[in-house]
Residue frames relative to the residue before (quaternion, step in Angstrom):
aa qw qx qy qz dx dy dz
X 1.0000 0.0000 0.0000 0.0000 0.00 0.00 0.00
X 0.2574 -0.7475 0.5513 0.2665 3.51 -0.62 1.27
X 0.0541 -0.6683 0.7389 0.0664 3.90 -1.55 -0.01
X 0.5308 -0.6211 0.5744 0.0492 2.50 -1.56 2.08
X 0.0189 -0.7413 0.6587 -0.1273 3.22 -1.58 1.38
X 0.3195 -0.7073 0.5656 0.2789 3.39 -0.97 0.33
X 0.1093 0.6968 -0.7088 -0.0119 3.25 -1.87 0.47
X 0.4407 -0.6417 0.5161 0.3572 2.86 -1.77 0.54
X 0.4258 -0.7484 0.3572 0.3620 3.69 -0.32 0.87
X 0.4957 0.5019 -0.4991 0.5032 3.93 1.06 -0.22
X 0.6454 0.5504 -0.4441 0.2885 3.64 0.21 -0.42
X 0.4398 0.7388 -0.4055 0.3104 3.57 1.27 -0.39
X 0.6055 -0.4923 0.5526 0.2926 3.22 -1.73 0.67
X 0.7148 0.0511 0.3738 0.5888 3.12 -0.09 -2.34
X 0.0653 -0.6351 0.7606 0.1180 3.24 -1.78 0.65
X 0.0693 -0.7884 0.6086 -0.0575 3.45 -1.10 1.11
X 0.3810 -0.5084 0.6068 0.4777 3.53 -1.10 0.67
X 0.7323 0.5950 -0.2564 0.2096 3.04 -0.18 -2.03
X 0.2944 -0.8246 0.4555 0.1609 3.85 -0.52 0.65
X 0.4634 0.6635 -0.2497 0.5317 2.99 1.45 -0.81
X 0.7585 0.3965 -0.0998 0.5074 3.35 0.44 -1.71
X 0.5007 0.5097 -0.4516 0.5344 3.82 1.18 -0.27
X 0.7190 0.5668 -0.2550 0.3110 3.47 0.24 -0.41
X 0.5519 0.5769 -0.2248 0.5587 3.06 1.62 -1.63
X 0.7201 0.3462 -0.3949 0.4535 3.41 0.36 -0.97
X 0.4844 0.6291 -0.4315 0.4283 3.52 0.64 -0.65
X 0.8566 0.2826 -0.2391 0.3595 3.26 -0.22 -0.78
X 0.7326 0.4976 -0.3030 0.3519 3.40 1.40 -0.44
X 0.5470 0.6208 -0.3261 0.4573 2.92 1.60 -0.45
X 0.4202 0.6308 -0.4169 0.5017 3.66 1.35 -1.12
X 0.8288 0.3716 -0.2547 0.3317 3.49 -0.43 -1.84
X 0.4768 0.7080 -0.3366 0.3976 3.74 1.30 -0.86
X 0.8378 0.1064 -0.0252 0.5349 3.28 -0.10 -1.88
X 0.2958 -0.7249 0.5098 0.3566 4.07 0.75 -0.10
X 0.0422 -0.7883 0.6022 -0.1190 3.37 0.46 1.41
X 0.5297 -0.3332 0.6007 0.4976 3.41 -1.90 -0.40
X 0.6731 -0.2030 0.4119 0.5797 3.31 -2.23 -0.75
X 0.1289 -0.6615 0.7363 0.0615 1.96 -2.14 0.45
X 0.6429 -0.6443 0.3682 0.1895 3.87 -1.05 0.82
X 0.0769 -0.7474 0.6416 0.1543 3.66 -0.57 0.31
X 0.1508 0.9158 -0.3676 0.0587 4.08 0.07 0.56
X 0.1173 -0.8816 0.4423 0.1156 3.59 -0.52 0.58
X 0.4714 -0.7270 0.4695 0.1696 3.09 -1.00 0.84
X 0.5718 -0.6773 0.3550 0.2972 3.12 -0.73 1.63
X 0.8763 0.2540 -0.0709 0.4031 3.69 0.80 -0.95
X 0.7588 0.2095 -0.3189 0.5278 3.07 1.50 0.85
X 0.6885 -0.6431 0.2345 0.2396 3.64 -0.75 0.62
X 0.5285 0.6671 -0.3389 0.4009 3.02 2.11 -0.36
X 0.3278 -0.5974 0.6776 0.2765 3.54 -1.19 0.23
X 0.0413 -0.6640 0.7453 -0.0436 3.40 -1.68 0.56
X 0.1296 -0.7224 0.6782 0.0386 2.90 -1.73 1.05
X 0.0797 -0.6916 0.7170 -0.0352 3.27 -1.52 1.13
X 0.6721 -0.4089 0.4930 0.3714 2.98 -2.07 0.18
X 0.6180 -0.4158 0.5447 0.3853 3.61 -1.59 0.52
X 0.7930 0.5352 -0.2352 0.1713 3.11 -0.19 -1.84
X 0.7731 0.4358 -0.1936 0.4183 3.33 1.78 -1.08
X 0.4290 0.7306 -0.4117 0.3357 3.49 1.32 1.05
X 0.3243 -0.6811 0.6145 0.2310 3.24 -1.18 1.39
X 0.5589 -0.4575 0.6466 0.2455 3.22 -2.04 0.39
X 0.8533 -0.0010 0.0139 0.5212 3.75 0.63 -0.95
X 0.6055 -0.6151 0.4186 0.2825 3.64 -1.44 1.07
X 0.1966 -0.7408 0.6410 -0.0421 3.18 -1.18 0.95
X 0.6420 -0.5355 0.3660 0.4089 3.61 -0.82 0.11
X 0.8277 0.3474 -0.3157 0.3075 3.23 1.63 -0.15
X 0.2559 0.8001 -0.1642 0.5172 3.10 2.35 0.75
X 0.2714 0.6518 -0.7062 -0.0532 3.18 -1.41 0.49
X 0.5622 -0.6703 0.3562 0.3283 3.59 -1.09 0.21
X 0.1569 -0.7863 0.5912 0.0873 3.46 -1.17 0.60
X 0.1701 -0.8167 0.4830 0.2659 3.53 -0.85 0.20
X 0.4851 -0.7230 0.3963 0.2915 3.70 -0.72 1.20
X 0.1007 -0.8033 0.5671 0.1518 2.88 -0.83 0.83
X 0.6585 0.2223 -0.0406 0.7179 4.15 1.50 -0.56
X 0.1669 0.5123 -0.8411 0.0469 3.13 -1.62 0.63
X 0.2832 -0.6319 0.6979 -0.1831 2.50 -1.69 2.42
C-alpha cells in the first residue's frame, strides 16, 4: 500500500527512472554514509523515482512541496 507524502523535490538524493535501481542506490548510499531511513518516492506526474531522507517529510504541502507516494523505505 503506497502513502502519500510530501517533499520538497530539491531535497532529493537521486532521481531514477529505474525502480529497481532507485533502491540499489538506496541501499548503497544508506550503507555508504550510515544515514537514517531513507524514502523511495514517486512523483505523481512524472515517472522518475526519487529518494530522500525519512526525517525530511512534511505532513502538509507548502509552496515548497509536492506529493510523492512511497513506494520503499530503506
Amino acid at each position: 500500500m503506497d502513502t502519500r507524502i510530501f517533499f520538497n523535490p530539491g531535497d532529493s538524493i537521486a532521481n531514477i527512472h529505474d525502480y529497481n535501481e532507485a533502491i540499489r542506490k538506496g541501499q548503497i548510499f544508506k550503507k555508504e554514509r550510515q544515514v537514517d531511513d531513507l524514502v523511495i518516492a514517486k512523483d505523481k506526474d512524472n515517472e522518475e523515482y526519487a529518494i530522500f531522507y525519512a526525517k525530511d517529510a512534511q505532513k502538509e504541502s507548502d509552496y515548497q512541496t509536492k506529493p510523492y507516494e512511497v513506494k520503499k523505505r530503506v
